[in-house]
N, C-alpha and C positions, 0 to 999 in steps of 0.2 A: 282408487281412481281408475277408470276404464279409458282406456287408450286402444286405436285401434290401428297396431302398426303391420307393416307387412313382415316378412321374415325374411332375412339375410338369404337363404337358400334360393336355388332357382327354382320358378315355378315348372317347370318341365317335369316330367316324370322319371323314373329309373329307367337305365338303359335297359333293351333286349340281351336278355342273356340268350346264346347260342351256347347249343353242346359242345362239349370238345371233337377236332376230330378224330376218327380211329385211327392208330396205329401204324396199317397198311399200306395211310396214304406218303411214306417215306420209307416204309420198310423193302415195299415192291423196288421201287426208283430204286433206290438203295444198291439191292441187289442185281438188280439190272446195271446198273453202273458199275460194281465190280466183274460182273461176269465179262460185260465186252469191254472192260482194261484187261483182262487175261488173253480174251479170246483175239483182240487188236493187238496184243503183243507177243503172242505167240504164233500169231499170222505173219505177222512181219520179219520174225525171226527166221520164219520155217519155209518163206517162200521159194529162197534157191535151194533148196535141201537136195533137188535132185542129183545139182551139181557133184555133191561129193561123193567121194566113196561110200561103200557101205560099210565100212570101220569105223567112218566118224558122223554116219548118220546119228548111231543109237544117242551118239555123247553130246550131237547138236539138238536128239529131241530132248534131250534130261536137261540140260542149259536153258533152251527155251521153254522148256517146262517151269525150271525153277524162274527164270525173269519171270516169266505171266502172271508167277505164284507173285513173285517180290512187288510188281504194280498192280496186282487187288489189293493184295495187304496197305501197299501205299493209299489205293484209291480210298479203300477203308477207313483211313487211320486221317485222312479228310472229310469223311463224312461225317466218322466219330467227332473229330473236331466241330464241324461245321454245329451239330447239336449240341456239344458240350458251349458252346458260345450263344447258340438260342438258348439254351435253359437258363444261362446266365443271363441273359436279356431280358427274361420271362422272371428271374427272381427280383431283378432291378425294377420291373416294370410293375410290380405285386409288391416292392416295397414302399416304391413311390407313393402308387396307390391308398397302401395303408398310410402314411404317413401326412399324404390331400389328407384322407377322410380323417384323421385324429384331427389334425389342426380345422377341417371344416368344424367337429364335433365339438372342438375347444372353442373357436369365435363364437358356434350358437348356443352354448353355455353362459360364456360371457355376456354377451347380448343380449341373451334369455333374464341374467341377473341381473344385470344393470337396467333395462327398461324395469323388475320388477322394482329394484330399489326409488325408481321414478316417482312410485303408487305411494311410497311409504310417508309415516304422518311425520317422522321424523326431519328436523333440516338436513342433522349430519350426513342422515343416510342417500337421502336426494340428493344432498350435492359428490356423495362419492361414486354414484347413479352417473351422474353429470359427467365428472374427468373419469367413470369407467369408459361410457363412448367413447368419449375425445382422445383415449389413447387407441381403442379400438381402433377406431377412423384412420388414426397416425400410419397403426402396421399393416391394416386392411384397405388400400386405396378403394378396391370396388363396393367396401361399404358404406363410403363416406357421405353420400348423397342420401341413402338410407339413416345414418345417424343425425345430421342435419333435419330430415322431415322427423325424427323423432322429437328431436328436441323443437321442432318449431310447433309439432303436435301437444306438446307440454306448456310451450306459450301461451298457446291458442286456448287452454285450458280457463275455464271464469274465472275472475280473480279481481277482487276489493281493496282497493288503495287503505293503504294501513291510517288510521290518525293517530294523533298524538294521547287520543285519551284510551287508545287499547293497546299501549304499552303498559305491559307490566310494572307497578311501582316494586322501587328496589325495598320499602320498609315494610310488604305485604310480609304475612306469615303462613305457609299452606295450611291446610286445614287437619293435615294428617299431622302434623307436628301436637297439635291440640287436644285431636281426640286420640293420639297415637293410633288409630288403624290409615293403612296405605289405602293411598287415594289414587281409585281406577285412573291410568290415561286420557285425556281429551282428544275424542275422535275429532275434535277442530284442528285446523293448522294456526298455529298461532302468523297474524300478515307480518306480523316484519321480517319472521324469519322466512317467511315465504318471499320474500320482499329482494334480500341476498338471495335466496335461490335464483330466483328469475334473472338478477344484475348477473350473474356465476353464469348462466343460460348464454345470455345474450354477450356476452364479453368473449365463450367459445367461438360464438359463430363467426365475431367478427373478427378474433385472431385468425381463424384460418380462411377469413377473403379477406385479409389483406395482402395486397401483392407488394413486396420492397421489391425494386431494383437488383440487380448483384451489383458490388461495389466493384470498386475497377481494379483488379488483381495482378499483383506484383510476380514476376515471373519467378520469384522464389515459390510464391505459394501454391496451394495446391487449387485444382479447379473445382474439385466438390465444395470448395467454402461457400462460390458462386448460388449454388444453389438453396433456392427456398425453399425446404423441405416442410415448413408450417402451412405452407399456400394451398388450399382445395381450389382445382380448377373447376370450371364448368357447374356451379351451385346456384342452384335454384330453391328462392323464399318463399315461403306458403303464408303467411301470417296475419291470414284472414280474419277478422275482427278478436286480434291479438290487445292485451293490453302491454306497451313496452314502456320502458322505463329510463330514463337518461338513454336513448338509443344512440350508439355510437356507429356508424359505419365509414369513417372518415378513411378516405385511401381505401376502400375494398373494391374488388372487382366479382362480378357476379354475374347470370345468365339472367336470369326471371326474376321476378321478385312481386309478392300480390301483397299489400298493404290496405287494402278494400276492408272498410270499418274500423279499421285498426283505431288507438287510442294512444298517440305519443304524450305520456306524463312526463314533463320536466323537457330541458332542450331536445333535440331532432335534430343528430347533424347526419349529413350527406355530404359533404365537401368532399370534392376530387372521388367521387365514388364514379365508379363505369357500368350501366347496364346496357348489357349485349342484347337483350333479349326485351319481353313485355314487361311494362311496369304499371303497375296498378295502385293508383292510391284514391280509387273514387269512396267518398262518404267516411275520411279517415280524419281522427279530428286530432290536432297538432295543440294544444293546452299548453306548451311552452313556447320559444322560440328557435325556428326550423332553418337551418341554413343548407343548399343545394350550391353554393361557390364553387365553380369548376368542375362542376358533375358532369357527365358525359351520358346522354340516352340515343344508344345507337338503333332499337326501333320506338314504337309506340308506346309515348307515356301519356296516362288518364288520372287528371285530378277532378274531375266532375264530384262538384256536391262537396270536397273536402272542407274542412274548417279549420282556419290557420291565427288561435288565439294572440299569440306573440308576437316579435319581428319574424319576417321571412326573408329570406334572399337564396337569390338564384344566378346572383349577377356572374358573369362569362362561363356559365353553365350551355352546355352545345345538347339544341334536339334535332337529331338527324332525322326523324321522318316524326308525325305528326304530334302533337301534345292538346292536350284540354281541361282546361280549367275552367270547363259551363257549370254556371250559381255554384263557385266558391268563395267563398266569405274569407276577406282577411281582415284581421281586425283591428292589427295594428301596421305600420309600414312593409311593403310588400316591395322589394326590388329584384327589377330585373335587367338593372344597366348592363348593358355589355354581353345580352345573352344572343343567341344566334336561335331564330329557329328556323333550322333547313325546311322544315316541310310546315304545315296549315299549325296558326298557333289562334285557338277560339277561349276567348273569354268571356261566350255570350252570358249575358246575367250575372256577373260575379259583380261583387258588391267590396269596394277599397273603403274603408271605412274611415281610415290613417292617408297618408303619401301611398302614391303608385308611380314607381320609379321604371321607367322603360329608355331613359336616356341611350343613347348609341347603341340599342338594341337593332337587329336586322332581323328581319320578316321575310324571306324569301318566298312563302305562298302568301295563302288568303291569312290576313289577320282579322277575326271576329270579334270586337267588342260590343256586339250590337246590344243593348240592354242593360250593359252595365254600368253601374253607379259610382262617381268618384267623390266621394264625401270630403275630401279636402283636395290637397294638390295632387294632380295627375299632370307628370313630365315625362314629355316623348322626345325630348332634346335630340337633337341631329340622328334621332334614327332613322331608320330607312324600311321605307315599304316597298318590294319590287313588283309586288302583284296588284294587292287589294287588299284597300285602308277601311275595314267595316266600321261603322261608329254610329247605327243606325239606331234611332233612339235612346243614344246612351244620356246620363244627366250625369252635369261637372255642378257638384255643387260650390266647390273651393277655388282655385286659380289653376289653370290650364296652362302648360308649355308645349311650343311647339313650332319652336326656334329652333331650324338648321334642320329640317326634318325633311326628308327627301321619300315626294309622290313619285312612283316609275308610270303606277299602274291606275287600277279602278280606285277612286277615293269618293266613300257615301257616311255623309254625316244628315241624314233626313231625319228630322225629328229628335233631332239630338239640341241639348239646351244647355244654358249656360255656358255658353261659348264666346259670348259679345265683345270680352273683355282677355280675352286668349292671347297669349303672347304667341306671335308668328312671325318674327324677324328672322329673317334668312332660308325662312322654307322657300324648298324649292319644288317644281311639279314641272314631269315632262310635258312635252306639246302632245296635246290629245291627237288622238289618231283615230277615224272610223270605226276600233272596235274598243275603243277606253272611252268610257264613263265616267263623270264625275257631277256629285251634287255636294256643295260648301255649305255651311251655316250659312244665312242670312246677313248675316257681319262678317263675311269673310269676300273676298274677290281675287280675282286673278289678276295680275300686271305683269308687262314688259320684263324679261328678266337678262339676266346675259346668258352666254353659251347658246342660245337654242332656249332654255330652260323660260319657264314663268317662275314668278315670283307669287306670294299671295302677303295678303295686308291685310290689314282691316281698314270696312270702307266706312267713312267717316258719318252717312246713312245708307241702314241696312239695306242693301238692294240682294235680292233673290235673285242669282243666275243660274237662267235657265242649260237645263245640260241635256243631252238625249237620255232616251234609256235606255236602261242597263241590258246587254244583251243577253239573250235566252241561253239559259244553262242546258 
């Protein structure tokens, strides 16, 4: 199996080596700072000498001969030190060194084994491949992000959903038992056991983004308990036209994550998952049923083109800046009660084949459903549009709600059908102002409402009202 991973080491090159200095450059100082502690203290000593007699000259210059002697030897026996303390610096700093480069030489061993064990046709060996990384990752924080793209590069790998008729029968007899000679290995991977490999794969990743809380610590215990030591912060998903399998990311937190082509076989949870970062799942097709309940997308999430075979929910899932789901197909019930989208949420062309659930959902920008199709019931119950309600050509082919639903803004349903019969009790629409536009179905009107507010109804014959148009973007 060809894998094309980066390698743990830094791409930088080897440091410059510089020569050593000479010798000189402390032997001169050196000497010079002994010679004037002699010559500074045998001046000091010697400067009233005139004063005395000449009996006790001779014995005051031997005296201060020998002090001048006593503080070089001192000054000396400092400077000796001073170096006997660098060398020891210099052997701490050479051991250190050596003991970096073993242990760099030891991770890219390991590293080096474990991605090969990746390659191998065996299961065992791949999955001891698997939890080699994942302790690597544990002792080496800075490779953690590196062992992550390895094994997402391993996902990303082709891969055939196993059936039931290429499992091995247990009353098979090999063939070498027969003829008694041993029978070469099969360069194939048998899928099922490729099948646990992959679950073994994806089960690491999502052990270390999951983030627990620390639990609330008793002032007996210790505060390291506190801590999540399983938790990789800051992880970014690659898993571009991946096949995954029961994918669990429930409770993890994470940066990026590209699911573009991907193929969720079997559920797809996301529940209370948080992405900080981009999130990509355009053209990613969901074969089971996908739940996003309480997900958090702090920027740009893109479902463009996805396929959502199963139930979906998303309900009180938060999109803080824009999301899209332009010709996404869901194929059975799709909800999104209770979800917030901060920024522009476009559904142009998606096709609800089942229920489309958008009850007490808020729209804080443009909401796009222009072109999209609701083949059974599509319910927008008391949610709320503050900007602009798109609904331009869409076709309701089943019952419509859209009771207690709150217009702030631009509301265009032109060319939009199957509407006649639309429940609208208690919608309410602000009073247009000079730059808010609106165009209703034909069976829809505006009346009298309280607060300030209108009301809309359906008018008993359809009458078309006329609205200005929509101002230039």
């Amino acid at each position: 199996m060809g894998l094309f991973l980066r390698s743990p080491q830094s791409q930088a090159g080897p440091p410059e080596l510089h020569p050593p200095r000479s010798m000189w450059w402390w032997i001169i100082p050196a000497a010079l700072l002994i010679g004037a502690a002699a010559w500074a203290t045998s001046a000091w000593l010697l400067q009233d000498l005139d004063k005395l007699p000449i009996d006790k000259q001779i014995s005051a210059r031997i005296e201060a001969a020998r002090t001048a002697l006593g503080a070089a030897a001192g000054v000396g026996a400092a400077v000796t030190l001073l170096l006997a303390v660098r060398r020891q610096r210099h052997q701490e700093l050479a051991t250190a060194h050596t003991t970096h480069d073993a242990a760099e030489r030891r991770v890219t061993e390991l590293y080096t084994k474990a991605v090969e064990q990746l390659g191998n046709d065996q299961a065992p060996v791949r999955l001891g491949g698997l939890y080699a990384l994942e302790r690597l990752g544990q002792n080496a924080p800075i490779l953690q992000q590196t062992i992550v793209d390895v094994i997402c590069a391993y996902l990303r790998m082709p891969y055939v959903l196993p059936s039931d008729e290429s499992r091995p029968s247990e009353s098979a007899v090999p063939r070498a038992s027969i003829s008694g000679v041993s029978e070469p290995p099969s360069a194939t991977r048998d899928p099922h056991e490729e099948h646990e490999v992959r679950l073994t794969a994806q089960r690491i990743i999502a052990t270390h983004l999951r983030f627990h809380p620390p639990m609330r610590r008793r002032w007996w215990q210790r505060r390291e308990a506190d801590i999540n030591t399983q938790f990789w912060p800051d992880v970014r998903l690659d898993l571009t036209g991946a096949t995954l399998l029961n994918f669990d990311l429930t409770g993890c937190s994470l940066r990026e994550a590209r699911f573009t082509r991907a193929t969720f076989s079997g559920p797809a949870l996301f529940g209370r998952v948080t992405f900080s970062g981009l999130v990509k799942f355009n053209g990613a097709v969901f074969s089971g049923d996908s739940w996003f309940d309480g997900a958090v997308f702090s920027d740009r999430a893109t479902f463009g083109g996805a396929t959502f075979m199963g139930h979906s929910g998303f309900g009180t899932a938060t999109f803080a800046r824009d999301v899209s789901f332009n010709r996404s197909v869901f194929v059975r019930d799709a909800r999104f009660s209770e979800t917030i989208f901060s920024g522009a949420a476009r559904f142009s062309g998606a096709t609800f084949a089942e229920a489309a659930r958008f009850s007490k959902a808020t729209f804080a920008e443009n909401a796009g459903f222009d072109g999209a199709t609701f083949s059974r019931l599509a319910e927008f119950g008391a949610a709320i549009f503050a900007f602009r309600a798109g609904f331009d050509g869409a076709t309701f082919c089943g019952h419509a709600k859209f009771d207690g639903v709150t217009f702030s803004g631009h509301a265009w349903f032109e060319a939009a059908t199957g509407l006649e019969a639309a429940q609208v009790e208690g919608a309410r629409v602000a009073p247009a102002g000079m730059e808010v536009a609106r165009r209703w179905p034909t069976a829809w009107r505006e009346e009298a409402g309280v607060d300030g507010w209108q009301a809309l109804s359906l008018a008993s014959e359809p009458v078309e009202l006329q609205a200005a148009d929509p101002p230039e973007e």
